[in-house]
N, CA, C and O atoms as CSV, one atom per row, in Angstrom:
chain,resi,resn,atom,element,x,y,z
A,1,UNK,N,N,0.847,-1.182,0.000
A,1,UNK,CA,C,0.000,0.000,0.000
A,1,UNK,C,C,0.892,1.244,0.000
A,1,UNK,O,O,1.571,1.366,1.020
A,2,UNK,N,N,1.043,2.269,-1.007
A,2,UNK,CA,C,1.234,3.318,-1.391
A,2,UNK,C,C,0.809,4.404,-0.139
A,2,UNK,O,O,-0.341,4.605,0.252
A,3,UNK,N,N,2.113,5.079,0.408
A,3,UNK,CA,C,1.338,6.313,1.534
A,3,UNK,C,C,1.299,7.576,0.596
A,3,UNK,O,O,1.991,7.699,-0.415
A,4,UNK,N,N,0.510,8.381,1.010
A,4,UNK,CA,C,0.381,9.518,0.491
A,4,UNK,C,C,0.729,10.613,1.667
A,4,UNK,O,O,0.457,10.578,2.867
A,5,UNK,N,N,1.489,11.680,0.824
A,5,UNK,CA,C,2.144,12.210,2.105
A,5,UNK,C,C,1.541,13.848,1.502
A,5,UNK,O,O,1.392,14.049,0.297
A,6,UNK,N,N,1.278,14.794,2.441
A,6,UNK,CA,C,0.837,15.917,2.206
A,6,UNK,C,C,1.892,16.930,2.918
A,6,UNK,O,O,2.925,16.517,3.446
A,7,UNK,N,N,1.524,18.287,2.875
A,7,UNK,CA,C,2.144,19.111,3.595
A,7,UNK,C,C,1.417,19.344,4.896
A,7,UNK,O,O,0.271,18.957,5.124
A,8,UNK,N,N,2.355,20.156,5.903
A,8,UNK,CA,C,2.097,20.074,7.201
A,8,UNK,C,C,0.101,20.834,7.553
A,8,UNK,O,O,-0.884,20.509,8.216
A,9,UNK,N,N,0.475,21.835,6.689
A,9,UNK,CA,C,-0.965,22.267,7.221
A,9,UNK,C,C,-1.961,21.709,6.940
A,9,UNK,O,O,-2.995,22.084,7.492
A,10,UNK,N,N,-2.007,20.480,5.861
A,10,UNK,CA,C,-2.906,19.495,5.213
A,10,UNK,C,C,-3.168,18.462,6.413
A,10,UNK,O,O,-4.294,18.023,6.647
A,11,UNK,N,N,-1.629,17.990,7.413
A,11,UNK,CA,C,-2.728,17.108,8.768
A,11,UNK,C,C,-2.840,18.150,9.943
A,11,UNK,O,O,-2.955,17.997,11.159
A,12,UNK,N,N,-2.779,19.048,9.294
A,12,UNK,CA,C,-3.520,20.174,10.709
A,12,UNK,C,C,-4.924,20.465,10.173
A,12,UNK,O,O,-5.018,21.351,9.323
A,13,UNK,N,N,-5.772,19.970,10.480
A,13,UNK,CA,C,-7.484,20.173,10.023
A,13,UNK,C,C,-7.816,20.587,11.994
A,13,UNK,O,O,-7.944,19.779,12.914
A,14,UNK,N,N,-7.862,22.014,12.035
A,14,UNK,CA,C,-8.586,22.297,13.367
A,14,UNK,C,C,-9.025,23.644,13.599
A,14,UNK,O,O,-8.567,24.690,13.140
A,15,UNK,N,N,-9.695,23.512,14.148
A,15,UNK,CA,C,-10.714,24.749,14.384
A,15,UNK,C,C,-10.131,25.723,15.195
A,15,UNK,O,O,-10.644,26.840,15.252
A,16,UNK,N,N,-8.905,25.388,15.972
A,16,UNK,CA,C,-8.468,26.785,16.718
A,16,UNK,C,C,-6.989,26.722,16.494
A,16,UNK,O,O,-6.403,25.646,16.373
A,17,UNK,N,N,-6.172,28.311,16.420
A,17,UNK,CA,C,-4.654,28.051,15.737
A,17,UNK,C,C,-4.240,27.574,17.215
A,17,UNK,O,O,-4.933,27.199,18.161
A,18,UNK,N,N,-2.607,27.754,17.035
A,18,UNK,CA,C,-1.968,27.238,18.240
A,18,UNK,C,C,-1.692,28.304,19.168
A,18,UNK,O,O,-1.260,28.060,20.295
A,19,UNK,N,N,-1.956,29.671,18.687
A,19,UNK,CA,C,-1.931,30.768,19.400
A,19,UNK,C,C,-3.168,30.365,19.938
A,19,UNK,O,O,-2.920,29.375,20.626
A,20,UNK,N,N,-4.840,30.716,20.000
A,20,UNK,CA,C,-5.447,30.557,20.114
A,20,UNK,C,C,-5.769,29.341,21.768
A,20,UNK,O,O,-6.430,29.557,22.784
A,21,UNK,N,N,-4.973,28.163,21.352
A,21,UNK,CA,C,-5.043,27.044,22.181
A,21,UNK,C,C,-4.450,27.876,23.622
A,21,UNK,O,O,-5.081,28.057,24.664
A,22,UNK,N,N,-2.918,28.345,23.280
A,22,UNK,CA,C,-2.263,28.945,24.638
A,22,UNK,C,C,-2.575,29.986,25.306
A,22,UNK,O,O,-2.181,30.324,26.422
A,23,UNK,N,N,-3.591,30.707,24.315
A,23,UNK,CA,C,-4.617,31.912,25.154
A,23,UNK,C,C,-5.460,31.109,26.331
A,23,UNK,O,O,-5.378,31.318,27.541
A,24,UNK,N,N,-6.188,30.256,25.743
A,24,UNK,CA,C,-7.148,29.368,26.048
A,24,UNK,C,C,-6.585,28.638,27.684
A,24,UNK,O,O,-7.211,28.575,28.742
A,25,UNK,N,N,-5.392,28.230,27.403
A,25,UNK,CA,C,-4.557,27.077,27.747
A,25,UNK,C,C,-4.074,27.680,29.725
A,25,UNK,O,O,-4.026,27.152,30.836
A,26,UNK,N,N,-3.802,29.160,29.061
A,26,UNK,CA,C,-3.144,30.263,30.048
A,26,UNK,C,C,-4.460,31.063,30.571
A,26,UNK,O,O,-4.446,31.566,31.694
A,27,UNK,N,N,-5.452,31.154,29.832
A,27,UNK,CA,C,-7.051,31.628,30.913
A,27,UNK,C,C,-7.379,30.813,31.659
A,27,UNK,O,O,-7.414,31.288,32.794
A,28,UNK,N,N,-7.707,29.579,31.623
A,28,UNK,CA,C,-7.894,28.548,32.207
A,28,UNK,C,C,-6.459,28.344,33.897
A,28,UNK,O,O,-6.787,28.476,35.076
A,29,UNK,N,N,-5.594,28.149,33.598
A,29,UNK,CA,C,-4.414,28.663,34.818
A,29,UNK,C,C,-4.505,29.470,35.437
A,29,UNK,O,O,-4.460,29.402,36.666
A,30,UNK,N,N,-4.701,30.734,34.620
A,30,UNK,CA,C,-4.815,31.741,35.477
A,30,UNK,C,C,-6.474,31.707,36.802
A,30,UNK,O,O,-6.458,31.886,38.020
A,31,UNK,N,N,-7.736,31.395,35.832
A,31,UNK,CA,C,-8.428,31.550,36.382
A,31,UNK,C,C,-9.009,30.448,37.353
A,31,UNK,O,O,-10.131,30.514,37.855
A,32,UNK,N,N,-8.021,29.334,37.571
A,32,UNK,CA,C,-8.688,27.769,38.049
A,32,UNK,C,C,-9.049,28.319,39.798
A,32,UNK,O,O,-9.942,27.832,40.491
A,33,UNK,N,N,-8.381,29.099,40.100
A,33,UNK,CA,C,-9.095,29.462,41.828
A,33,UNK,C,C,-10.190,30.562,41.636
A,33,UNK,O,O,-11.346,30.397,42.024
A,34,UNK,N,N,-9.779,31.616,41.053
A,34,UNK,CA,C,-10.718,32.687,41.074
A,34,UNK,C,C,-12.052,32.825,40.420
A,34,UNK,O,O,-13.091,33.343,40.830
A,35,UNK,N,N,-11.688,32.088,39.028
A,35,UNK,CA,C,-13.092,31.710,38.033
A,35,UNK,C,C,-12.937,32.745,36.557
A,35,UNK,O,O,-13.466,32.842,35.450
A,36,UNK,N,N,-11.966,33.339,37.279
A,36,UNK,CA,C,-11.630,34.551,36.031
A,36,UNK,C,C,-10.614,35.167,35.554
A,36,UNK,O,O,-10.097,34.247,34.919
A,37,UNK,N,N,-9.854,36.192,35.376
A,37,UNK,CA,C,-8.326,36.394,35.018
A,37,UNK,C,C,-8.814,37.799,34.079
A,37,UNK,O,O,-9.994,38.091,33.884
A,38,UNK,N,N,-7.674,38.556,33.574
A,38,UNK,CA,C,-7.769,39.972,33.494
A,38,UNK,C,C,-7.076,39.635,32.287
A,38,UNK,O,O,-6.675,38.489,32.086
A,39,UNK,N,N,-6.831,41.059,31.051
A,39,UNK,CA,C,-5.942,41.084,30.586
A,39,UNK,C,C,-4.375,41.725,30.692
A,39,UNK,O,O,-3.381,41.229,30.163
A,40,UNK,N,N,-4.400,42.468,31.189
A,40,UNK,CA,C,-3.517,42.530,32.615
A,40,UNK,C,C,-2.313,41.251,33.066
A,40,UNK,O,O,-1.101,41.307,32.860
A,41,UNK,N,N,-2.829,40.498,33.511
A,41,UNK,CA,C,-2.650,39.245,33.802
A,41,UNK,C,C,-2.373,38.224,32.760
A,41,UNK,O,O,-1.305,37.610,32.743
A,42,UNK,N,N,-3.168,38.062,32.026
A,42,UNK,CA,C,-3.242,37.569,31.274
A,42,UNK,C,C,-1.945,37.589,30.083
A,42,UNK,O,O,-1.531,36.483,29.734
A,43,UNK,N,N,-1.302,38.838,29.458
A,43,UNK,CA,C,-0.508,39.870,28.697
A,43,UNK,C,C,1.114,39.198,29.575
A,43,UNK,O,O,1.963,38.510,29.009
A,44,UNK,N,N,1.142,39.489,30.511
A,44,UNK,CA,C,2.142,39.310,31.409
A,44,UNK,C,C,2.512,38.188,31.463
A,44,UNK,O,O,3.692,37.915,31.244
A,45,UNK,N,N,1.558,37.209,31.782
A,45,UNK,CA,C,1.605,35.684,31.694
A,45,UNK,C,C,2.472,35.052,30.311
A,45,UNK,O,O,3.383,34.241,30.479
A,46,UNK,N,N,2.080,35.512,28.989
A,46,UNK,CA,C,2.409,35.174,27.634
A,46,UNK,C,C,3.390,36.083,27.290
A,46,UNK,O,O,3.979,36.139,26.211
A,47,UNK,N,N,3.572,36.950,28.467
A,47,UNK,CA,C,4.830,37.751,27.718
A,47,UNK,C,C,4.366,38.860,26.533
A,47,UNK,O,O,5.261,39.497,25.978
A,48,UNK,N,N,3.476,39.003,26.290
A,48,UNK,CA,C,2.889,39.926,25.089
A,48,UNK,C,C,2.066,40.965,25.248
A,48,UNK,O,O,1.112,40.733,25.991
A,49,UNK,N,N,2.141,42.245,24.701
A,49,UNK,CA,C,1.524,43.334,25.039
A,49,UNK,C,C,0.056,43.327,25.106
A,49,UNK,O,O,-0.572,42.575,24.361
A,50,UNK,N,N,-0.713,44.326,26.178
A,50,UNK,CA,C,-2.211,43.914,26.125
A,50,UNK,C,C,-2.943,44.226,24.973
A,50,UNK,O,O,-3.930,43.502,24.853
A,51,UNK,N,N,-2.839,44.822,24.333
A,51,UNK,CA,C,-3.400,45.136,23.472
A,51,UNK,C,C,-3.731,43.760,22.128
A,51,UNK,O,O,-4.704,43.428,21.451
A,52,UNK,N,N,-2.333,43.304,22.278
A,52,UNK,CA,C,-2.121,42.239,21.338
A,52,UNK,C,C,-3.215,40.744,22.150
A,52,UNK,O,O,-3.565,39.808,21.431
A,53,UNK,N,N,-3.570,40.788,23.551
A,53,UNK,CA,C,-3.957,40.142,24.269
A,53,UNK,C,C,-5.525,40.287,23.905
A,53,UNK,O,O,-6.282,39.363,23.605
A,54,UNK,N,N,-5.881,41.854,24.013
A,54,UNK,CA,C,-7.169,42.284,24.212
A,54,UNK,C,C,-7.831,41.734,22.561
A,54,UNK,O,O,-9.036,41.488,22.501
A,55,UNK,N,N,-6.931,41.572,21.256
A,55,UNK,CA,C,-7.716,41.348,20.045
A,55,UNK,C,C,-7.815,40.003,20.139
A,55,UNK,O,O,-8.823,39.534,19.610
A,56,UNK,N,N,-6.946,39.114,20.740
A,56,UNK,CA,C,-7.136,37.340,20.624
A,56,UNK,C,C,-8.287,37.316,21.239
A,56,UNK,O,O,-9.119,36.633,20.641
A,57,UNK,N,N,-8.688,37.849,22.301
A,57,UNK,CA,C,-9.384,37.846,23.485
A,57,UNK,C,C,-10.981,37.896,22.934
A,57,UNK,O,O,-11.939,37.413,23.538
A,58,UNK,N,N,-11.029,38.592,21.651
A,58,UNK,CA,C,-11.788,39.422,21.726
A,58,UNK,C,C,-12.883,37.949,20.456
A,58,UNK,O,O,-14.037,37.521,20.449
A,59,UNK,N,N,-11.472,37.672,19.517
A,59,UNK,CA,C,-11.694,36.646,18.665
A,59,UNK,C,C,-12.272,35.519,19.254
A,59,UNK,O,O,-13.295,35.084,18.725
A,60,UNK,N,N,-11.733,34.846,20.441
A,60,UNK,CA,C,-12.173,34.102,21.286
A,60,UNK,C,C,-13.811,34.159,22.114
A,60,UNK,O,O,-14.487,33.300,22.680
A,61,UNK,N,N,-13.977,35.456,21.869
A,61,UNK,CA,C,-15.572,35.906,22.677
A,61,UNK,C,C,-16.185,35.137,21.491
A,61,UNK,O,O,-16.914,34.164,21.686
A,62,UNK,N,N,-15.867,35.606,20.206
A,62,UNK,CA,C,-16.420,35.556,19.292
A,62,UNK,C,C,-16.904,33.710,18.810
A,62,UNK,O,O,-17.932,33.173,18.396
A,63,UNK,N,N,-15.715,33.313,19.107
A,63,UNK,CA,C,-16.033,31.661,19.209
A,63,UNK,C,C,-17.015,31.242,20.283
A,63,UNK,O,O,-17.518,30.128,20.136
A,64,UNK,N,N,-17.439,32.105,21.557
A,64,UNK,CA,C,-18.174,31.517,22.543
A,64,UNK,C,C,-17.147,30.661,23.298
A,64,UNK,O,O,-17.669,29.552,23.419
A,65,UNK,N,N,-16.188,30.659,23.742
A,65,UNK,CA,C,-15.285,30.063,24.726
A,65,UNK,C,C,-15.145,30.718,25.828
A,65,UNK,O,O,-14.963,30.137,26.898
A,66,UNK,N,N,-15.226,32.328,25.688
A,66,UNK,CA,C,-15.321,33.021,26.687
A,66,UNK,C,C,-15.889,33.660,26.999
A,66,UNK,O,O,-16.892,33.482,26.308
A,67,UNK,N,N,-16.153,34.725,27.871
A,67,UNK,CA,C,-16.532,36.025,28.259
A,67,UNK,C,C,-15.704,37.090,28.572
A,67,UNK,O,O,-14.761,37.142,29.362
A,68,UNK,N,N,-16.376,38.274,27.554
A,68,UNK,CA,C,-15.485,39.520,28.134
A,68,UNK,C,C,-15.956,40.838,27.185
A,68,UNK,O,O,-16.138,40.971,25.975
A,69,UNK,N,N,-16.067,41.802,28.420
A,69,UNK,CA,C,-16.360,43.043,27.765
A,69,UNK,C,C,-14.841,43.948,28.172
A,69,UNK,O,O,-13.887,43.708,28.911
A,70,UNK,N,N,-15.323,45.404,27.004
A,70,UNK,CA,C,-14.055,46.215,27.205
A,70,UNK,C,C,-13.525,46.308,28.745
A,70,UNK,O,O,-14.454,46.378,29.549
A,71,UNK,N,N,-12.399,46.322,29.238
A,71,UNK,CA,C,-11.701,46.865,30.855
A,71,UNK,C,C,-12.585,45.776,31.844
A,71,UNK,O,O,-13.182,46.201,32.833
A,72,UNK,N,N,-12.599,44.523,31.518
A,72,UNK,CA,C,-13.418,44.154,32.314
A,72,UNK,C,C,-12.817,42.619,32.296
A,72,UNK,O,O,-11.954,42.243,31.503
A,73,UNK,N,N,-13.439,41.785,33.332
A,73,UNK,CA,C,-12.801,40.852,33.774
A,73,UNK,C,C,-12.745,39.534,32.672
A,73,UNK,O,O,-13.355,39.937,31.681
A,74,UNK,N,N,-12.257,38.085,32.414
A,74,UNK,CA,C,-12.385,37.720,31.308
A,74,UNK,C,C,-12.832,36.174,31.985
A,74,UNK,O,O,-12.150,35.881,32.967
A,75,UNK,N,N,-13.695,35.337,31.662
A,75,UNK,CA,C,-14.026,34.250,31.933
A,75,UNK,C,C,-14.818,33.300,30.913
A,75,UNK,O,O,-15.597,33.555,29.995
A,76,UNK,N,N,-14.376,32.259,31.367
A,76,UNK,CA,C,-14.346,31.159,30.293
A,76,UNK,C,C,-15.205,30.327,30.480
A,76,UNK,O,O,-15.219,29.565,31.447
A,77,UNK,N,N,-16.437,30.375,29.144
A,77,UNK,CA,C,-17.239,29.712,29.240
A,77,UNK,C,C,-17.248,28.195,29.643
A,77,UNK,O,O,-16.225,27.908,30.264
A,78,UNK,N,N,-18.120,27.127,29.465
A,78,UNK,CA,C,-18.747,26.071,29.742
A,78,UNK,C,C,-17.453,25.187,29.291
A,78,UNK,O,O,-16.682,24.585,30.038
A,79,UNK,N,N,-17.413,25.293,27.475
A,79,UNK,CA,C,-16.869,24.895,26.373
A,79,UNK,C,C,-15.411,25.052,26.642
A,79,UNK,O,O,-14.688,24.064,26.513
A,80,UNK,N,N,-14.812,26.424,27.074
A,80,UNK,CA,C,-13.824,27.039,27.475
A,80,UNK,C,C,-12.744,26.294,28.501
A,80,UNK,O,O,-11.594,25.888,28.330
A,81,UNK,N,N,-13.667,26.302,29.677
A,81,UNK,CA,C,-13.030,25.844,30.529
A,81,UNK,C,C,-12.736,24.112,30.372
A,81,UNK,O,O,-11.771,23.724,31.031
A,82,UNK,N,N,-13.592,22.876,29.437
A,82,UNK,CA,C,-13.338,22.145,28.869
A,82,UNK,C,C,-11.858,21.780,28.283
A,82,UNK,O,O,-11.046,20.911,28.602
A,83,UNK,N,N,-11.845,22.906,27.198
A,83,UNK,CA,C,-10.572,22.790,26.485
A,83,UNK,C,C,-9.594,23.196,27.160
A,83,UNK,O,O,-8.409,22.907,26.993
A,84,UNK,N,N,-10.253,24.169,28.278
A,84,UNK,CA,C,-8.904,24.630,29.055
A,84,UNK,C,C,-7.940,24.053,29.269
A,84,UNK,O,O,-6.769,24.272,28.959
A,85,UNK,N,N,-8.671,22.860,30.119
A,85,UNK,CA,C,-8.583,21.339,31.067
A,85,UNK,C,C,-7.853,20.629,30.328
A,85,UNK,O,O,-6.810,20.232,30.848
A,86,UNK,N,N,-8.075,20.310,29.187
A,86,UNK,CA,C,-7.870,19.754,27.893
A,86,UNK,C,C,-6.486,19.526,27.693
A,86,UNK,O,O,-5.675,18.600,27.744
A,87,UNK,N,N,-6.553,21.109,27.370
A,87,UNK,CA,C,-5.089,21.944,26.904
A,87,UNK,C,C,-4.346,21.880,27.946
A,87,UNK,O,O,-3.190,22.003,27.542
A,88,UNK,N,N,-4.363,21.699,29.572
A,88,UNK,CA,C,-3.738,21.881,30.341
A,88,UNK,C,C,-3.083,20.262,30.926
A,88,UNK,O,O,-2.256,19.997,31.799
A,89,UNK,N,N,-3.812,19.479,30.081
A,89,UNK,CA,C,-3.564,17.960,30.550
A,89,UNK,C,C,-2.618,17.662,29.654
A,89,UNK,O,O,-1.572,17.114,30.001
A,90,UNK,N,N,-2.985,18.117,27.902
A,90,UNK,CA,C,-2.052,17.468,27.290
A,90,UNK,C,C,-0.719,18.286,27.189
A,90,UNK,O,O,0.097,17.893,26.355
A,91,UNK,N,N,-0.400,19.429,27.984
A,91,UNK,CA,C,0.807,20.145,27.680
A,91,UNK,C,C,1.695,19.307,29.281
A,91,UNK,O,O,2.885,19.041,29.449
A,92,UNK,N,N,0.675,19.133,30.062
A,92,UNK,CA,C,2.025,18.651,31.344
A,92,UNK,C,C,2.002,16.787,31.140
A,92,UNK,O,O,2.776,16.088,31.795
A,93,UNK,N,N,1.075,16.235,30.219
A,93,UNK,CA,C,1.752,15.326,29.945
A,93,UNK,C,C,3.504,14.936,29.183
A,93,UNK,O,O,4.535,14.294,29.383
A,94,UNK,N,N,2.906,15.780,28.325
A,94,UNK,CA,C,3.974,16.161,27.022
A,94,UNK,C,C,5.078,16.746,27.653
A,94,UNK,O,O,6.091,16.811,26.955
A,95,UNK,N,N,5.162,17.290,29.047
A,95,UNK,CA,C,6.334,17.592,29.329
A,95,UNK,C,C,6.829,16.539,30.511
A,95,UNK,O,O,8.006,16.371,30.832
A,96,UNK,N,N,6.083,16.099,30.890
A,96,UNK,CA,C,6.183,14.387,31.930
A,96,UNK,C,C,7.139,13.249,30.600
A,96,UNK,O,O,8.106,12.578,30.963
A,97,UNK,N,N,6.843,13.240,29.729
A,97,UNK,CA,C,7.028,12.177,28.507
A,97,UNK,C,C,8.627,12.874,28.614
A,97,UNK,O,O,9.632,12.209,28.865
A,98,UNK,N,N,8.617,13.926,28.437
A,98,UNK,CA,C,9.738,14.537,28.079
A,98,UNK,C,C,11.014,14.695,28.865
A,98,UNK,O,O,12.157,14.847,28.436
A,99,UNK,N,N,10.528,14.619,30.254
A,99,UNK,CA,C,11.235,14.627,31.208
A,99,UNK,C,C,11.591,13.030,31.257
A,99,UNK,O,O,12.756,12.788,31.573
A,100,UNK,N,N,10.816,12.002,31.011
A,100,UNK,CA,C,10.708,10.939,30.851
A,100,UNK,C,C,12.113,10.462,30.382
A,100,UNK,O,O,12.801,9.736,31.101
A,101,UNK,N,N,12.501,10.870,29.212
A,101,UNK,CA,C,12.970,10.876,27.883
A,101,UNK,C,C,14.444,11.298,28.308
A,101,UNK,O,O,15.300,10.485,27.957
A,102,UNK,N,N,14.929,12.481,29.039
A,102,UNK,CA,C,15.538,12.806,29.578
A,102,UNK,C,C,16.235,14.482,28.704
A,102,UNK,O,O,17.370,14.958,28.647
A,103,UNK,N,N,14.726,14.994,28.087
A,103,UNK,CA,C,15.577,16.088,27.693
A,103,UNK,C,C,15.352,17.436,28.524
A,103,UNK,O,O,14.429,17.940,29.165
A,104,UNK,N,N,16.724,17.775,28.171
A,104,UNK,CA,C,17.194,18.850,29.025
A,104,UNK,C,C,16.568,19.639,29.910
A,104,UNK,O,O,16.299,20.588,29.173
A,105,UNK,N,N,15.942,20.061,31.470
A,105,UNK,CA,C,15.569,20.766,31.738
A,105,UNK,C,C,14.989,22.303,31.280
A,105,UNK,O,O,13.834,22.726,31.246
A,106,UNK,N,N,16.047,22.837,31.005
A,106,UNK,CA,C,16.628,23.871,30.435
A,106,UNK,C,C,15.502,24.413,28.926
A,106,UNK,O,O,15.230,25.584,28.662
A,107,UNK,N,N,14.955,23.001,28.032
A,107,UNK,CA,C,14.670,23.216,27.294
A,107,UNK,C,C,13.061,22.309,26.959
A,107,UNK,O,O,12.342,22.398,25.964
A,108,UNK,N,N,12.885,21.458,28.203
A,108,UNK,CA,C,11.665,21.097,28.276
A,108,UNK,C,C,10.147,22.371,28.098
A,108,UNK,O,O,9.073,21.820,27.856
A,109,UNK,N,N,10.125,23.588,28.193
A,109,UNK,CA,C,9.087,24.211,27.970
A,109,UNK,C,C,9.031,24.482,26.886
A,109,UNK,O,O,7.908,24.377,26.394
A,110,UNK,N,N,10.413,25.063,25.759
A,110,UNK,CA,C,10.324,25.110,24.493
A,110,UNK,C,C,9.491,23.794,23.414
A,110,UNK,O,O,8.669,23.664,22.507
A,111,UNK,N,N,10.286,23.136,24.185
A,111,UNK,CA,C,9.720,21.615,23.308
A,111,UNK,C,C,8.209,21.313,23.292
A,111,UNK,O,O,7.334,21.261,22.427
A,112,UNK,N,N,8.281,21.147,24.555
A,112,UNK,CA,C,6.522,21.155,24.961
A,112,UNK,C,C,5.676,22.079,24.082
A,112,UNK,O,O,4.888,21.646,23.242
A,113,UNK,N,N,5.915,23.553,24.359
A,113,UNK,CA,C,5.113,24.338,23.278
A,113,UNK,C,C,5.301,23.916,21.654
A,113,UNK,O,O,4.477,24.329,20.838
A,114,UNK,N,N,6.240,23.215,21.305
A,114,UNK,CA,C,6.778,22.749,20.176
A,114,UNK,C,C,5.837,21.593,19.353
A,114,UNK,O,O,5.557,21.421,18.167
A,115,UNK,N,N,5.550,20.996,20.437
A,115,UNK,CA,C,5.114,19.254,20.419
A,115,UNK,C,C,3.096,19.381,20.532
A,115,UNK,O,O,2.178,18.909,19.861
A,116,UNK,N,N,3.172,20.177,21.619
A,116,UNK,CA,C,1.709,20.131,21.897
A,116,UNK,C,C,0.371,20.855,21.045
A,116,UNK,O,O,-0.824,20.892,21.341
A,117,UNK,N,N,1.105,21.394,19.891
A,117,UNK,CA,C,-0.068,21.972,19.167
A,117,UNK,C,C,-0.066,21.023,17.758
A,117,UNK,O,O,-0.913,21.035,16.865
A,118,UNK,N,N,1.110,20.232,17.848
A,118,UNK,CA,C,0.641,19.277,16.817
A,118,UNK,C,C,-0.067,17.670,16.817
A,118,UNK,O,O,-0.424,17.067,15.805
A,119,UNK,N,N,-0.144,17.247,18.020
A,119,UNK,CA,C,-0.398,16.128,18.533
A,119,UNK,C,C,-1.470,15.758,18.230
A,119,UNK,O,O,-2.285,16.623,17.908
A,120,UNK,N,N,-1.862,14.384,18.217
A,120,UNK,CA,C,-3.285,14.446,17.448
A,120,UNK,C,C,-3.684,13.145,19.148
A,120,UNK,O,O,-2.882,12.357,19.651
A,121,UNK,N,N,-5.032,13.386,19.550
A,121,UNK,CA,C,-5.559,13.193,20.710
A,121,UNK,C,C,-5.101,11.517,20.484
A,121,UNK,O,O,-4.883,11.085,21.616
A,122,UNK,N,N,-4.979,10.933,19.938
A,122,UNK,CA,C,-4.805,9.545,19.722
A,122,UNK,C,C,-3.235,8.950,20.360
A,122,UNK,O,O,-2.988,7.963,21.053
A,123,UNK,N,N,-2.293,10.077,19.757
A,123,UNK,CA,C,-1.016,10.164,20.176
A,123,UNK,C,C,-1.141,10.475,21.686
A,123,UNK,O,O,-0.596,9.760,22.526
A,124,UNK,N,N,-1.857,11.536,21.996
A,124,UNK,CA,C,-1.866,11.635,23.627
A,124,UNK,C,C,-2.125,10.854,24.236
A,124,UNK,O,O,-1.283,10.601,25.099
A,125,UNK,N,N,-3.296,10.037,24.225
A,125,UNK,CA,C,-3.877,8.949,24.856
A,125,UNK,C,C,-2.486,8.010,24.921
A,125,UNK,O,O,-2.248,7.736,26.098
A,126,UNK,N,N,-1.579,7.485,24.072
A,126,UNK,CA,C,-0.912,6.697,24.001
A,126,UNK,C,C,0.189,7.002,25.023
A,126,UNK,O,O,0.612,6.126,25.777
A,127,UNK,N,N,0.748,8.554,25.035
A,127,UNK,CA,C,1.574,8.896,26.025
A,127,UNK,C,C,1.123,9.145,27.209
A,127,UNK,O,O,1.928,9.536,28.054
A,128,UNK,N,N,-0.060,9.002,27.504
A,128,UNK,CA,C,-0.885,9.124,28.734
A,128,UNK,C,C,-0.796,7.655,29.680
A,128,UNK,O,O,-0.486,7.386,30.840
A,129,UNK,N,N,-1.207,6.972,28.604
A,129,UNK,CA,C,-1.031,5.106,29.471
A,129,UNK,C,C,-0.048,4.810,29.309
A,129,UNK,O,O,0.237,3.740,29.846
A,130,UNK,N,N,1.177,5.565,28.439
A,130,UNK,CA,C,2.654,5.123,28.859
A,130,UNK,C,C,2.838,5.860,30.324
A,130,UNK,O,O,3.144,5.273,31.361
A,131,UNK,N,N,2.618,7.100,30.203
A,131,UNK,CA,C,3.348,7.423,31.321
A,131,UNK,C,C,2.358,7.022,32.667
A,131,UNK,O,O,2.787,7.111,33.817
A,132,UNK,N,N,1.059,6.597,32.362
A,132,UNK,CA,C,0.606,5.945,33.777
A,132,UNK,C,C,1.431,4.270,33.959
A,132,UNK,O,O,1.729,3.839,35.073
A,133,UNK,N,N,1.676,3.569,32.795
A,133,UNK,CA,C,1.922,2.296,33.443
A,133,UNK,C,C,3.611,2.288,33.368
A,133,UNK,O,O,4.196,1.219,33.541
A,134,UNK,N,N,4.261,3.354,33.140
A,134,UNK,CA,C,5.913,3.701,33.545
A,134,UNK,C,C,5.598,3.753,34.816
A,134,UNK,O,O,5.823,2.765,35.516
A,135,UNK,N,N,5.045,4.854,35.339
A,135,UNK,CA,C,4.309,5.120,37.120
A,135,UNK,C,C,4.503,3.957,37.961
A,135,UNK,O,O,5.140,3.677,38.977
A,136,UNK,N,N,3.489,3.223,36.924
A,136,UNK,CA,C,2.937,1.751,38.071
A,136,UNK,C,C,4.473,1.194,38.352
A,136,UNK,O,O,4.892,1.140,39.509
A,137,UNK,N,N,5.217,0.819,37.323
A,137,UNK,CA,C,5.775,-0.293,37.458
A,137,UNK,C,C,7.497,0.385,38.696
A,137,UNK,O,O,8.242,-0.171,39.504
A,138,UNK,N,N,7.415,1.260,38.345
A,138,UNK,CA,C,8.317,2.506,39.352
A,138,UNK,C,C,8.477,2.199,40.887
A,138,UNK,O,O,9.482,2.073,41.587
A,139,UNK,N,N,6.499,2.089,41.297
A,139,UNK,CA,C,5.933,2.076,42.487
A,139,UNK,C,C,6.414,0.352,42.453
A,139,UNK,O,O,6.155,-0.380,43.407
């Protein structure tokens, strides 16, 4: 059987970019005690000016993931806080695997952001019951 091989953005078929995910990824962190998070906060967190914060932010209302009006607090819908969860499981797996693996301290967050917006949920699952039954056998 003949593979057919495409270009990269051809097996990226998804509905939110990878910017998008770490907005998502970093509202959700920020807001897991309080219920909510600022842009303010938010800007600081990603390292990026608010303004540049306040238009993702704004794109994101627009999907229904979040909530937020002008100068005002930002919270994440139903759907939102879902993917938050989501996004927040498969990035500290991906850096568990990695640490696993034994690469560099130093450079485990680069990678991670590297790795985790291309992963396809099938691949996670797989590094998920590796790294639970690595666990077991440890204990």
């Amino acid at each position: 059987m003949k593979e057919e091989f495409y270009t990269f953005r051809e097996y990226m078929d998804k509905n939110l970019t990878a910017s998008m995910e770490d907005y998502i990824e970093m509202i959700y962190r920020l807001s897991k005690n309080s219920g909510y998070t600022r842009i303010q906060e938010l800007a600081k967190s990603l390292n990026i000016r608010p303004p540049s914060a306040t238009k993702m932010i704004q794109k994101l209302n627009e999907k229904k993931l979040l909530k937020y009006k002008k100068y005002d607090i930002i919270i994440l819908e139903a759907e939102g806080k879902k993917l938050g969860e989501k996004l927040l499981v498969r990035h500290n797996m991906i850096e568990e695997l990695l640490r696993y693996i034994g690469v560099n301290e130093n450079n485990i967050l680069s990678e991670t952001e590297k790795i985790e917006h291309t992963i396809s949920d099938e691949t996670l699952n797989c590094i998920i019951k590796f790294i639970y039954k690595s666990d077991k056998e440890k204990n």
